[in-house]
C-alpha positions in Angstrom: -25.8 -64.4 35.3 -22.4 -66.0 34.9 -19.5 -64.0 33.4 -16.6 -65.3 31.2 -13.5 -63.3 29.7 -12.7 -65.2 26.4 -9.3 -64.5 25.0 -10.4 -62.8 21.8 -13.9 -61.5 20.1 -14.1 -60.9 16.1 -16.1 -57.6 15.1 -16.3 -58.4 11.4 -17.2 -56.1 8.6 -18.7 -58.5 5.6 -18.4 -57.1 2.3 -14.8 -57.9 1.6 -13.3 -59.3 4.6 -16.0 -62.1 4.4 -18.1 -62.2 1.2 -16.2 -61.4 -2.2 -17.3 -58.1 -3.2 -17.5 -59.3 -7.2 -19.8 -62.6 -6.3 -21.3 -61.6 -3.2 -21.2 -65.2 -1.9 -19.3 -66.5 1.5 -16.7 -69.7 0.7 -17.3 -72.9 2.8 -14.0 -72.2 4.2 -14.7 -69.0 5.9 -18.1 -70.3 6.8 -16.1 -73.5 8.2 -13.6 -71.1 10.3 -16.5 -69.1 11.6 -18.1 -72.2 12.9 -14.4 -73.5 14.4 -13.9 -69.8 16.0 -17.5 -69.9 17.5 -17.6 -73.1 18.6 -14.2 -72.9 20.9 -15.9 -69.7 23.2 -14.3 -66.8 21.0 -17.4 -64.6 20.0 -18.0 -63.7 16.4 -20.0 -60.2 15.6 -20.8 -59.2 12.2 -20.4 -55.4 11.7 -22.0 -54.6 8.3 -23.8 -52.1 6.2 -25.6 -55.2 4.7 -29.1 -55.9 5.7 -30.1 -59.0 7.9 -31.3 -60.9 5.0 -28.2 -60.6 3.4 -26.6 -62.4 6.6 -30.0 -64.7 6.9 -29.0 -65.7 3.8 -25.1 -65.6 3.2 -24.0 -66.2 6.4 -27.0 -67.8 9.1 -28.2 -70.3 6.7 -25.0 -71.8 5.7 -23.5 -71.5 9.4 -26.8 -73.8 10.7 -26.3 -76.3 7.9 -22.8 -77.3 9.8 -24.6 -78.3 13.1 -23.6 -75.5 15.4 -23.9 -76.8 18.9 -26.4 -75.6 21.6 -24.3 -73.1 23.6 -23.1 -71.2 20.3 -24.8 -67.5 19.1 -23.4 -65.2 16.6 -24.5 -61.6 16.7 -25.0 -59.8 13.7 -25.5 -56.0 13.7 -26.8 -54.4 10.5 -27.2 -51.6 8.5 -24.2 -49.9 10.0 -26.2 -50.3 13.6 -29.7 -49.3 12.5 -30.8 -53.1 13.0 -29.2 -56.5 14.8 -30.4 -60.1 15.8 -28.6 -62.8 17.2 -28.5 -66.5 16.2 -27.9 -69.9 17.3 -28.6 -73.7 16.1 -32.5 -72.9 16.9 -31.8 -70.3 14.0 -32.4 -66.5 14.6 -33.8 -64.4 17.4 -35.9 -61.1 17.2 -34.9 -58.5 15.2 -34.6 -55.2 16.6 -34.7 -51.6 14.7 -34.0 -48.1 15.9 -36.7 -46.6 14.4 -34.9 -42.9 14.6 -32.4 -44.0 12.2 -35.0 -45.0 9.5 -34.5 -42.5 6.2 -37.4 -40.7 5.4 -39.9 -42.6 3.4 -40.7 -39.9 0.6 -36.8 -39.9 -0.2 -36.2 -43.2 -0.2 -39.4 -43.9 -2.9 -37.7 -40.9 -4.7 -34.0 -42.8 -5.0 -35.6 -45.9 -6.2 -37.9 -44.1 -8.9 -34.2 -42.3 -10.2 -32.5 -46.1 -9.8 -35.4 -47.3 -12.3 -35.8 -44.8 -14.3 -31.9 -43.8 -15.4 -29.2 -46.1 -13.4 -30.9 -49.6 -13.6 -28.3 -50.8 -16.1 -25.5 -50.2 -14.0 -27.0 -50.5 -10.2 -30.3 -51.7 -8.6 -32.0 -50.7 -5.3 -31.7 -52.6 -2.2 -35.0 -53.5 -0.9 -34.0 -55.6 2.0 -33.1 -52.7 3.8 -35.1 -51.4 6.8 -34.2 -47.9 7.8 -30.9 -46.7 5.7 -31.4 -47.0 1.8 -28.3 -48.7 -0.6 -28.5 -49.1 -4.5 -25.8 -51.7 -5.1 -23.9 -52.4 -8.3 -25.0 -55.4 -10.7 -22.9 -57.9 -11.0 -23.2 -58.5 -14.3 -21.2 -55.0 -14.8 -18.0 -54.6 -14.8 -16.5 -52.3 -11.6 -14.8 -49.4 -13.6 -18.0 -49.1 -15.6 -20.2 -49.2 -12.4 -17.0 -46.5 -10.7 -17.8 -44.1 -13.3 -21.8 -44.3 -13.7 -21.7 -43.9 -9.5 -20.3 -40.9 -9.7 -22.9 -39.3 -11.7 -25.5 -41.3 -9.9 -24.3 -39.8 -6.3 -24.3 -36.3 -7.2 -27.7 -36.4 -8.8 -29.0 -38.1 -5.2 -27.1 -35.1 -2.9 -29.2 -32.6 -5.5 -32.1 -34.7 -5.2 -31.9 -34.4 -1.1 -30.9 -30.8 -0.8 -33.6 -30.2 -3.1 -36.0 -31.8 -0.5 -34.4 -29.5 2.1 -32.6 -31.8 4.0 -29.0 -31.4 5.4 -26.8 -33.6 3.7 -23.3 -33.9 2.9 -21.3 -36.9 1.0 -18.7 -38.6 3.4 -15.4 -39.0 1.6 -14.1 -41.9 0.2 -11.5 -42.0 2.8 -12.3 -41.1 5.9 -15.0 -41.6 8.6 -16.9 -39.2 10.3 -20.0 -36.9 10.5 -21.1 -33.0 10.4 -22.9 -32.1 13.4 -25.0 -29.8 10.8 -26.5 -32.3 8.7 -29.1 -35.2 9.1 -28.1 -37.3 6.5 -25.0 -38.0 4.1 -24.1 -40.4 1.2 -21.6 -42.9 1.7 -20.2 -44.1 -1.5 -17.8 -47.6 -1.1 -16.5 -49.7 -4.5 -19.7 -51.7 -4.8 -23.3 -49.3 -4.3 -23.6 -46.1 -2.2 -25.9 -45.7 0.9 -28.0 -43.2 2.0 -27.8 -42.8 5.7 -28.8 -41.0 9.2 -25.0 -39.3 9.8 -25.5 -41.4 13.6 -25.3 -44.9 12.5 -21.5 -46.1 11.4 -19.2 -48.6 12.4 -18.3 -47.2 15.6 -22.4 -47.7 16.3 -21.9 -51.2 15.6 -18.8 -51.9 17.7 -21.0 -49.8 20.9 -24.0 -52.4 20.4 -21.8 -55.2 19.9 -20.3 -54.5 23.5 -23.7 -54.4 24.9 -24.8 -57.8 23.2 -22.0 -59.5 24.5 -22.3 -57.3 28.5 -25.7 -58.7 28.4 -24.6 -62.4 28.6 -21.9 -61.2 31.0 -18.9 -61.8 28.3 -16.2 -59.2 28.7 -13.4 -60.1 25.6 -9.6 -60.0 26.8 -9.0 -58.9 23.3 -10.6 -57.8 20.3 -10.0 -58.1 16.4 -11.9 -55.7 14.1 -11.9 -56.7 10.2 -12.6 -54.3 7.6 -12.0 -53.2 4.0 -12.3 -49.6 4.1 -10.8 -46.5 5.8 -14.5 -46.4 6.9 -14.4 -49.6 8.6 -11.4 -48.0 11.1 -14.4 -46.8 12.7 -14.9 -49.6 15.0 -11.4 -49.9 16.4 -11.3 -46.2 17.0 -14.3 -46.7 19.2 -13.0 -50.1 21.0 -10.0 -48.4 21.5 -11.4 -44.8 22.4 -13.4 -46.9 25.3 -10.7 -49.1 27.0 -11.0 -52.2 24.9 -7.5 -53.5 23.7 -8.0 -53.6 19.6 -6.1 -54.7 17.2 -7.4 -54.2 13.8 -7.3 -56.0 9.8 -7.3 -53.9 6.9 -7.8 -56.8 4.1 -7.6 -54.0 1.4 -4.8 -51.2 2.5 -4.6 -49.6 -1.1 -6.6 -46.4 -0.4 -3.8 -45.5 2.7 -3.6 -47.2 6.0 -3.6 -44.2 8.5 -1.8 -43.5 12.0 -3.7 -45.0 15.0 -2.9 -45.6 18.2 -3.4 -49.2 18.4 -1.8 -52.2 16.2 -2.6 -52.6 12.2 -2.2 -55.7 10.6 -2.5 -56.6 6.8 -2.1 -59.8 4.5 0.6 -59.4 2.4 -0.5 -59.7 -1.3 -3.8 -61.6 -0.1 -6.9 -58.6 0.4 -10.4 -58.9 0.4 -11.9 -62.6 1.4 -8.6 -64.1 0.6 -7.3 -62.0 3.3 -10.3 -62.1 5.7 -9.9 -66.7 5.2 -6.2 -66.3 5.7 -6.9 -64.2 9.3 -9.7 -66.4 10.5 -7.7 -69.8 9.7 -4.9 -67.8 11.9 -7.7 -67.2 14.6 -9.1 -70.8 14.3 -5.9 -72.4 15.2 -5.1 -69.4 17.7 -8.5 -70.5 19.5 -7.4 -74.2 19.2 -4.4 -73.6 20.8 -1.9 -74.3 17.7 -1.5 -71.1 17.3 0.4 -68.6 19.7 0.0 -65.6 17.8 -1.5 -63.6 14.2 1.4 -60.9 14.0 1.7 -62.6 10.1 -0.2 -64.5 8.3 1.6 -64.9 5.2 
């Protein structure tokens, strides 16, 4: 197997940083960059909570309606690193699933029967998921409304699961992490909440997106991490914990940016996908050589 050592890899969260968290949808120009990125060596990794139909659909299917060339694969790892498949122009690979991660099937059929029942005017329940379990806003609701009927909605679902007996706590808003004590906690973010083993995250991702890319022998100079929470931190923390230079995007600093021990970079006024665009047309012309470096962007 041969190796290479391209200059830079993305590990990109999606909600946010690549699909607007109000429409959901991906722009042609981010889907453009990715291709540009991609197609120059650098290799792209999605890092999400979304499930891999949301990237079939969002992300894979507009990427292979540009014509990506042979020797091109994107890696998408899912559900916070419960599931991943890779794809190229001959569209997607097997999907693999860690089974242990999968949320117990009783509890999940319970949090859809409450999402039905009372919250269905506000939120509805993810089933594209395959082993954590999400109930997302609507988008015909407005964000504060949604804000305030989550709040109720996530303290009725940690009743509901201690209830059941199992060990649960609800990770803050603002920081990362787990309880060694509990099995399971609820993860609220500004668009749904998910329900989740406390062993999948974004530092899972950023471990199985190394081993995708060992596996073809591709060791990155560099890496770029993209995110929109203090969740999303995650990832770096783990690339950089583990000997990887990091630098990583917050595309919405707001809630704090906190004191790490690699570089931080932000977009000015721009957050969200305005932010994530402005970064990966940086990267785009960093990859083509017009570029020398993506201190600033704006």
């Amino acid at each position: 197997m041969s190796s290479s050592t391209p200059a830079m890899a993305l590990l990109l969260d999606v909600d946010g940083p690549i699909a607007n968290p109000e429409t959901r949808k991906v722009s042609a120009e981010i889907i453009a960059s990715l291709r540009s990125i991609a197609v120059t060596g650098w290799p792209v990794i999605f890092n999400t909570g979304r499930s891999d139909s949301f990237i079939r659909e969002q992300i894979m299917a507009p990427l292979l309606t540009t014509g990506l060339p042979a020797n091109v694969t994107f890696h998408a790892i899912c559900e916070k690193g419960s599931t991943w498949f890779s794809f190229t122009s001959d569209g997607e690979g097997p999907l693999s699933i860690d089974h242990e991660l999968k949320m117990p099937q009783k509890l999940s059929d319970s949090v859809r029967q409450l999402v039905q029942n009372k919250y269905g005017s506000h939120m509805f329940f993810d089933e594209t998921k395959r082993a954590m379990i999400s109930v997302e806003q609507r988008i015909d609701v407005s964000n504060v409304d949604y804000r305030a009927e989550q709040e109720t909605f996530d303290a009725e679902v940690l009743q509901l699961m201690r209830q059941y007996g199992y060990g649960v706590s609800r990770l803050d808003h603002h920081e990362a992490g787990s309880d060694d004590a509990v099995d399971y906690r609820i993860d609220p973010n500004i668009i749904a909440t998910d329900i989740e083993s406390v062993r999948v995250g974004k530092d899972l991702g950023a471990c199985r997106a190394v081993e995708l890319l060992a596996q073809d022998g591709i060791l990155p100079q560099e890496w770029r991490t993209v995110g929109d929470s203090r969740t999303d931190y995650a990832m770096a923390d783990w690339l950089h914990r583990n000997g990887h230079p990091v630098t990583h995007v917050d595309v919405r600093p707001a809630e704090g940016i906190p004191a790490k021990a690699y570089r931080i970079l932000t977009a000015g006024e721009l957050i969200n996908d305005d932010a994530g665009a402005a970064y990966l047309r940086r990267w785009s012309a960093m990859a083509a050589g017009e570029a020398e470096s993506d201190d600033a962007v704006v």
